[in-house]
N, C-alpha and C positions, 0 to 999 in steps of 0.2 A: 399358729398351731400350738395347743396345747398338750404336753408332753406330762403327762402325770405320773412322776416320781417323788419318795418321800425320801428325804435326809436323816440324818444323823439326828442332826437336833431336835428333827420334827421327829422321829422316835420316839428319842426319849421325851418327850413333853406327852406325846402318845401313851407312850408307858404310865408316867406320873399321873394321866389323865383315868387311865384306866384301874391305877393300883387305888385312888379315890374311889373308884367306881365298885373296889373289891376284887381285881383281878391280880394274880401278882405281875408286877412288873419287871422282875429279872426275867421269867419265863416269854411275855410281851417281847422284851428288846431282843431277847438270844433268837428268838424265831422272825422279829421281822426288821433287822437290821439292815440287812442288805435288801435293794431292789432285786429282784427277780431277773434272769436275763429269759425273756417270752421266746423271740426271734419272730415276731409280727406272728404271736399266735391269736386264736378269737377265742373271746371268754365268751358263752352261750348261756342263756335261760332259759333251759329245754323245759318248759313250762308243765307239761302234761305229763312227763318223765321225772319229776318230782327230783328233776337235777341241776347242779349248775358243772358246765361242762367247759375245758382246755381243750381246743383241739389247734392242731399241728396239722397249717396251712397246705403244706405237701403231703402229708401222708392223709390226712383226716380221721388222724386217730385221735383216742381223746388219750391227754396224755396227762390230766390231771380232773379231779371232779370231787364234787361235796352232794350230800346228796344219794342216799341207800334206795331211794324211789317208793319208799314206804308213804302210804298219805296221812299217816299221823305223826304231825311233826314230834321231834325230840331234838338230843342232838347229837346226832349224826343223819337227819332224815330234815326236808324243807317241801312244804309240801306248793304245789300252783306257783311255783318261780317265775316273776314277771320281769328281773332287775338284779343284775350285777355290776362291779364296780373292781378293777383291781388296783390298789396301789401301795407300794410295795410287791412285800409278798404276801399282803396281805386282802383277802377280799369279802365286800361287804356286798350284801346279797337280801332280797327281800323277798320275806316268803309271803307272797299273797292269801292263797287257798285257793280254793278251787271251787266254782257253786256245782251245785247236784243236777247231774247231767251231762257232764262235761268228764272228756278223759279225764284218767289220773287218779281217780276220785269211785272207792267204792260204794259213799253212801249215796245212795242214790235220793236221799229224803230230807237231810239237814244239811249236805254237803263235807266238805273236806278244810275248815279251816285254819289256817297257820298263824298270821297275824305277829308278824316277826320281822326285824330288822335285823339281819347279824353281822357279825365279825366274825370271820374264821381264818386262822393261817392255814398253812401250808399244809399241815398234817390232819386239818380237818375236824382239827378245836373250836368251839366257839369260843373268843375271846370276850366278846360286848354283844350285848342282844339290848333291844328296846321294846316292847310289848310282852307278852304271856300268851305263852304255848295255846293254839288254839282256842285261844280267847277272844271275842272282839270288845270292844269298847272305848271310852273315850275316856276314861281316868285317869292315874297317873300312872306310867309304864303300860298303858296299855294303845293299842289300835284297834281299826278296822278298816281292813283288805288295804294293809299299805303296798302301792303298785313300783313304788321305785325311792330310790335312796342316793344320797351324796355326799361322800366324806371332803368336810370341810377344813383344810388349815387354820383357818382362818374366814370372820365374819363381821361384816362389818359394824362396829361397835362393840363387837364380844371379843372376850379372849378368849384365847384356847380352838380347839380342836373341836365342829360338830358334825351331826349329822343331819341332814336337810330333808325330811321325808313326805312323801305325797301321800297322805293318809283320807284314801279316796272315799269310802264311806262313810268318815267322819266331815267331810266335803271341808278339807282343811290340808294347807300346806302350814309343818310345823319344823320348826330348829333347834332341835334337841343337845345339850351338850353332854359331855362324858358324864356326868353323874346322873344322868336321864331327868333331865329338869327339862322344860320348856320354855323356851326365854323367847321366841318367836314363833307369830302365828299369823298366816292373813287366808280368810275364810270364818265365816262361824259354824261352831260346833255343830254338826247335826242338819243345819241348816241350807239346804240348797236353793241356788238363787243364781240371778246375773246383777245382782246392783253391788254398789260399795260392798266392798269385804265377803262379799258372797260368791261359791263356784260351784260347781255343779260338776261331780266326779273330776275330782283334777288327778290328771294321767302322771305327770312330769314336772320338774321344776329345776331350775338352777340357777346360779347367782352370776350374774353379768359383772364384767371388769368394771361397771361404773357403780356397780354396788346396788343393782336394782335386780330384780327377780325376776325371770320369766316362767310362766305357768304354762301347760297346754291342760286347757278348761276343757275338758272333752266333751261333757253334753250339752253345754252354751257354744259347741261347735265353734271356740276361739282358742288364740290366746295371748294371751295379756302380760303386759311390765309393766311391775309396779313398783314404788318403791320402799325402801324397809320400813319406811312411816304409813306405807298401806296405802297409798295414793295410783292410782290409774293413771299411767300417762302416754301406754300404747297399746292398740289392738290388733292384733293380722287375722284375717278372716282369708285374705286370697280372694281380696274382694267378693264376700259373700259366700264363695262358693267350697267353702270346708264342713264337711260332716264328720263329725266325731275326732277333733284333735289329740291323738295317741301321743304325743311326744312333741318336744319342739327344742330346738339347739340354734344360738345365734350366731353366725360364721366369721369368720376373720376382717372378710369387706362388708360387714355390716348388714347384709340380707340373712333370710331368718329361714333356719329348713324345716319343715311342716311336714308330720306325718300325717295326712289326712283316710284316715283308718275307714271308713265306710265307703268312701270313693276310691280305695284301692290304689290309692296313691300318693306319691313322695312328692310335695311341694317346696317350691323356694322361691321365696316373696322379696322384692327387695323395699327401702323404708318407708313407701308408699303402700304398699300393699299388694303390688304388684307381682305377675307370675312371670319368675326369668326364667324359669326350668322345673320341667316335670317328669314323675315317669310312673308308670301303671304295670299295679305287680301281676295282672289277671288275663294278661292278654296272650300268654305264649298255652297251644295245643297241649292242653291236659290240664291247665290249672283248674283249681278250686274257683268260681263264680264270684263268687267273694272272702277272697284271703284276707282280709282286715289287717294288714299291715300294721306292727304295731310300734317300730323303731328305726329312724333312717339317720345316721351316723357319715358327717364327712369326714374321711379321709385325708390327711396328708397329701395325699397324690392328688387330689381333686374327684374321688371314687366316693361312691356313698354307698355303703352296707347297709344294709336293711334286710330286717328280723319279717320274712314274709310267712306273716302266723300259720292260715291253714292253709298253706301251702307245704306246710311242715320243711323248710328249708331257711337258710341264711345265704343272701348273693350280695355280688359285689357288682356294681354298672360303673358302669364312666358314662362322661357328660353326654355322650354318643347314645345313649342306652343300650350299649351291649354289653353282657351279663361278662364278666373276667374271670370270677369266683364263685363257685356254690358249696353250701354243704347241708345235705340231705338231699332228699328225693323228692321231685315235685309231687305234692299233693300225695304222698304216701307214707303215712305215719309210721316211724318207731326207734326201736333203741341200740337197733348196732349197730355194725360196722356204717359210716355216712351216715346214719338216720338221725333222725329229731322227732319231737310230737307238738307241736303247736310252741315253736321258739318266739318266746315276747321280745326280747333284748337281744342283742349280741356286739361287741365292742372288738376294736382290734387293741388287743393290751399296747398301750405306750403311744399310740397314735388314733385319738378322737377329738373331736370339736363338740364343742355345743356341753359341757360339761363345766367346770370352775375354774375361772384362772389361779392361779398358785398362790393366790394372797399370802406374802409373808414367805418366800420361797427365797 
């Protein structure tokens, strides 16, 4: 189990990395020097709420958030939150947008886009951002509808500190370091596909302890490890039968957990391809038909959270499939006390899998 905490040293190198980047870095170190003490709280990507949310396991209050729920990004506002990330005290967050039509979002004709990766501490700064404010594109510092993000210590072959981002419209996972360069890339630009170097909306990514990448391809309904020279060397499909791969995390014994988001269900394959465990977020009196599940996170305990979209909640199951933990309300959108509006992510701060080993730790 992967326990994601940053050191002293990785700090400061954080800071040095950032004060390059034009941030200052005494301000950097004073606010995220210390780790955070959470107490197994969940950080949330209240997606439609144009927020990213702390809540406090027993009470279910939020007890910290970024995020004014405005749908024009700036900063202090993130608009269509698909993906957060805490470590430290510090936490990196990806503003998707929102297409026209969809909560959150008043334009109903161009949409609501963000197009942002951030860094923000504690008080609700952005430290480091990577893209332009409601801009898409494929240039330098720029994206389109990046769905999720990963602060890297460490990578293989680079140094320093990056971030790892699924820049799903550009049909491209890319490896940004602090001075917003791009030093790695596998997918081409623009281009969607299933052959070499080609994906098709990729939801997710993260980097495996043996230094190879796993993607969830979402509308090539796969996904794939490859390695940093771009080579294919694994596919899980759940033997065939995955539609729409929202996410993917590789577990401690080696089988791989699969959000398979149109079939309404959390898969786990082991290195065959095979299905050791499953579970369907659609089937308890009241849900939404199709909740599109968008994030399934193992646990420490052997529990797996998962971000059940329009179901507008966050639960926690055991291997049993019974529910231990909720928060929101089944299938009932919104933003107070308990509520959510279509949650993409949700992680328990200091205890997830499927995320980056500490390279360099």
């Amino acid at each position: 189990m992967v326990r994601i905490l940053i050191s002293a040293p990785i700090m400061r190198r954080l800071a040095l990395a950032l004060l390059v980047a034009g941030v200052a870095a005494g301000s950097l170190y004073a606010r995220t020097a210390a780790a955070q003490d959470d107490d197994g709280n969940i950080l949330v990507a209240d997606q439609f709420n144009n927020r990213v949310v702390e809540i406090n396991r027993q009470t279910h209050l939020v007890v910290w958030r970024f995020g004014n729920g405005s749908d024009l990004p700036g900063p202090h506002s993130v608009v269509g939150t698909n993906d957060a990330e805490r470590f430290g005290s510090l936490t990196l967050i990806s503003g998707t947008g929102t297409p026209p039509g969809l909560p959150g979002c008043s334009d109903t004709v161009n949409g609501c886009p963000d197009n942002r990766v951030l860094i923000v501490d504690h008080n609700g700064d952005i430290l480091w951002q990577y893209g332009q404010a409601g801009v898409g594109g494929a240039g330098p510092d720029q994206l389109n509808t990046p769905v999720q993000a990963l602060f890297l210590v460490s990578f293989p072959g680079h140094y320093g500190s990056h971030v790892l981002i699924a820049d799903q419209a550009n049909q491209r996972v890319i490896l940004v370091n602090l001075r917003k360069q791009i030093v790695w890339q596998y997918g081409s630009t623009g281009v969607s596909g299933d052959g070499p170097n080609q994906l098709n909306n990729p939801n997710s990514a993260e980097v495996l302890a043996n230094g190879h990448i796993l993607i969830a391809d979402e509308s090539n309904s796969r996904v794939i490890e490859v390695t940093k020279d771009g080579q294919l060397v694994k596919q899980f499909t759940a033997q065939g039968t995955v539609s729409g791969a929202a996410f993917a995390s590789r577990l401690p014994d080696g089988d791989t957990l699969i959000t398979d988001s149109n079939n309404n269900r959390i898969v786990e394959v082991d290195g065959n391809d095979k299905p050791v465990w499953q579970y369907f977020t659609n089937t308890e009196t009241g849900s939404n038909p199709a909740p599109l599940p968008t994030r399934a996170v193992r646990l420490r305990n052997g529990d797996t959270l998962i971000s059940d979209q329009f179901n507008d909640r966050v639960i926690e199951v055991n291997r049993l499939g019974k529910t231990v933990f909720t928060q929101g309300a089944l299938n009932m959108p919104g933003s107070g006390y308990n509520q959510l509006n279509g949650p993409y992510d949700a992680k328990e701060i200091g205890d997830f899998t499927g995320l980056t080993p500490p390279f360099g730790y």
